[in-house]
BAVO-717976 format. One record per residue (C-alpha): y, x, z. Coordinates in pm, whole numbers, plus 32768, in hexadecimal, padded with zeros to 4 digits. Layout:
<rs>
YXZ
...
</rs>
This chain:
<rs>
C43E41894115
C2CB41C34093
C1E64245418F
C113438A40F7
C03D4356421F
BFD641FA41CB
BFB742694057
BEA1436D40D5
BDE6429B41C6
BD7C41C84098
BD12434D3FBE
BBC143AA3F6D
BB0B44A5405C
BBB145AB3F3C
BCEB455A3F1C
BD32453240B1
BDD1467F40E7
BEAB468C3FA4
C03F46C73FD8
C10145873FD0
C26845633FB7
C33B442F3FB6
C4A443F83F86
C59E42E03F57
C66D43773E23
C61444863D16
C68B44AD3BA4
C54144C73B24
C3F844FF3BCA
C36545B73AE1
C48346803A91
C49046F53C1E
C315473D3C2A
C30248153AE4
C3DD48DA3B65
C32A49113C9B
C1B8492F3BC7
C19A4ABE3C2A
C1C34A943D88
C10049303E00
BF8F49283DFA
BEDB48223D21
BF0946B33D68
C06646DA3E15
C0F945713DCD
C28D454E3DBF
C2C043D63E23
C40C43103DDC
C49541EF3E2A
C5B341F23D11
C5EB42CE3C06
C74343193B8F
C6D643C73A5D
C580433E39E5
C4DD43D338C3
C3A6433037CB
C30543993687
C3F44437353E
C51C446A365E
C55542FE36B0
C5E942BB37DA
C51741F238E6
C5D140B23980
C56C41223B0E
C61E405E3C1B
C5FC40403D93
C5373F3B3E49
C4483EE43D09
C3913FEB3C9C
C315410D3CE2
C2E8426A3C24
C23043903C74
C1CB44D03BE9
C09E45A13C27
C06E46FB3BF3
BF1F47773B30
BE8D48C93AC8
BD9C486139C6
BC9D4959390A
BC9E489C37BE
BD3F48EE3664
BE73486A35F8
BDDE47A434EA
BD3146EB35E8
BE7946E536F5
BE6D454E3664
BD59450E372E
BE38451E3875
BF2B441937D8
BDF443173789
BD2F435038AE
BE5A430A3962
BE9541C238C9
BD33415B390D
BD8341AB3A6B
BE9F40D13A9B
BDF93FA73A0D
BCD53FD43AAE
BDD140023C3B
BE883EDE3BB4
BD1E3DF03B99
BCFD3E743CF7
BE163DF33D40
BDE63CA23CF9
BE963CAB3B6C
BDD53C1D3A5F
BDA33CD03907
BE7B3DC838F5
BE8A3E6A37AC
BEC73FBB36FD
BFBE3FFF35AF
BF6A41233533
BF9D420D35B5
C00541E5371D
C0EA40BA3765
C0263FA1381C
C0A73E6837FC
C0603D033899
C0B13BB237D5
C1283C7436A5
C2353D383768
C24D3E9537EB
C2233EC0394D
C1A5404B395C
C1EB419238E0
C131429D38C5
C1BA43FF3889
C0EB45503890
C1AF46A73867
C0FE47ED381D
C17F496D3893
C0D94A4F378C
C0B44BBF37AE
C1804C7C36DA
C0864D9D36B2
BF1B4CEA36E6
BF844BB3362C
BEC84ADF3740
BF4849C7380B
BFD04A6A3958
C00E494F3A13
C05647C53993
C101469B3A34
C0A545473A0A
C1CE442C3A64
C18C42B83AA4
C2B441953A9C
C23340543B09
C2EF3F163B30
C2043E673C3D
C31F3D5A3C5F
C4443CDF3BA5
C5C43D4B3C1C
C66B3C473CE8
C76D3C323BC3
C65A3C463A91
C64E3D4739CA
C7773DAA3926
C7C93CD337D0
C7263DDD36AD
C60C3DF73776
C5BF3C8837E6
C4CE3C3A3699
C4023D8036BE
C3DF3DBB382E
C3213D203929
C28A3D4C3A8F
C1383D4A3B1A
C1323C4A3C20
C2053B1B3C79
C24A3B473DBB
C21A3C8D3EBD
C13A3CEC3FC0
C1203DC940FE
C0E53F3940A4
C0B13ECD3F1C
C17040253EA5
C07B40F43F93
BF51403D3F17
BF86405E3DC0
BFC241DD3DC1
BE90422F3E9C
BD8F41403DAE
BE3441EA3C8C
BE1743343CFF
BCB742D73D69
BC9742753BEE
BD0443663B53
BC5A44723BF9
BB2443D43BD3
BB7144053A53
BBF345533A6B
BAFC46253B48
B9F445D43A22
B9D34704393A
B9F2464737FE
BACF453B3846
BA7B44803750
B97F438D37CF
BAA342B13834
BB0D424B36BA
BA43413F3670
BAFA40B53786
BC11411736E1
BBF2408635BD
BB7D3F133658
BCB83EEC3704
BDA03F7135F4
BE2F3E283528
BE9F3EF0341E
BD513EE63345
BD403DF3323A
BED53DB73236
BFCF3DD73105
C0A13F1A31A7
C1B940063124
C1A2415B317C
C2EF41D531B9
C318435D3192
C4324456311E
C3EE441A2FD6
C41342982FD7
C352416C3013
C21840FA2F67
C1723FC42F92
BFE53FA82FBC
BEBF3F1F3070
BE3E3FE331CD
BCA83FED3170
BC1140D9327D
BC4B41F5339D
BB744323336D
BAE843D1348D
BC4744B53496
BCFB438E34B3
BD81439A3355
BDE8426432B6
BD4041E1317B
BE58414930A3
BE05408B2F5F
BF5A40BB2E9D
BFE73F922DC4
BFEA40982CAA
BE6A40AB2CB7
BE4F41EC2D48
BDAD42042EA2
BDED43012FB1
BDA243903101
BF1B43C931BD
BEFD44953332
C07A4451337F
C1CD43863326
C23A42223378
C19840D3330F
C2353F6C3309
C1623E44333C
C1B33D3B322B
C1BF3BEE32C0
</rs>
């Protein structure tokens, strides 16, 4: 089992007395700790060693076995807007590059917007719920989910995922899991205490790969094929369309053409 005690040794002076909870098995993290957002102060952290239900971005499911990973949700109460709610999905995936450099892994990159991948394959997920007020039309409460693959599955990863996923370090280490989550809280929360939170996306933008490549942008109404250009400061995606036309898109799916 993790050890929430060695996870908040390594916490900033802030973060020391938050609520930690680890576990061997859940369905989803962040399914269990939305439904707890009303009752848990700020900063209460759901940790699991498998998940039997995983969830990502667009309802995918999240590949989340035992003994390689690890996945974790965090409970936030966040006085923002909901038009700028994507700034907790970015800042996040600074945050896990930046715990993974700390952690000894070189150039770890972003694809817009929040999978980080390592050698061209996926080896985190990143995904942020809100709970919106029915009456106020504010955010009440959010949750922000991370699935990491630190190391590969003693089998490999199962066949449709082998050419897409990857892990971030060869081999394992004493108290990796424990060190990871504490520098990416630390992270994180560095981001996320500043007012703005935007001073972060230039960082963003360096590490995401995505600029400058031939994409499609996959969304409900099809697939259109087009050139990333730029990431505005709401983390929108600048998308020069084969058609000519050029366009600014906040959400959907892109593929990377090789």
């Amino acid at each position: 089992m993790l050890s929430a005690e060695k996870i908040k040794a390594h916490l900033c002076s802030d973060l020391k007395n938050v609520s930690i909870n680890v576990v061997e098995k859940t369905d989803s993290t962040n399914s269990v700790v939305k439904k707890v957002g009303n009752k848990e102060k700020e900063w209460y952290t759901l940790v699991a060693l498998s998940q039997t239900a995983g969830r990502g971005r667009l309802g995918k499911s999240f590949f989340s076995p035992c003994n390689t990973g690890v996945y974790f949700s965090i409970l936030l109460k966040p006085e923002i807007e909901i038009e700028d709610f994507v700034m907790i999905t970015t800042g996040a995936a600074v945050a896990v590059t930046r715990a993974l450099e700390k952690n000894g892994v070189v150039e770890p990159k972003i694809k817009w917007v929040n999978d980080i991948f390592i050698d061209d394959k996926k080896v985190c997920g990143i995904l942020a719920e809100s709970v919106i007020n029915s009456e106020s039309r504010k955010i009440e409460y959010a949750v922000l989910g991370i699935g990491i693959n630190l190391t590969e599955p003693e089998s490999g990863f199962p066949e449709e995922l082998r050419s897409i996923a990857g892990a971030a370090l060869k081999n394992s280490a004493p108290d990796i899991k424990e060190r990871f989550i504490s520098e990416f809280m630390n992270e994180f929360y560095e981001i996320y205490k500043n007012p703005d939170r935007r001073g972060f996306m230039a960082e963003y933008r360096e590490k995401c790969f995505v600029l400058g490549r031939e994409i499609e942008v996959i969304t409900a109404d099809g697939t259109r094929k087009g050139k990333a250009i730029s990431i505005d400061e709401k983390a929108h995606l600048q998308v020069a369309f084969a058609d000519g036309s050029t366009e600014f898109i906040s959400s959907g799916e892109i593929s990377i053409k090789i």
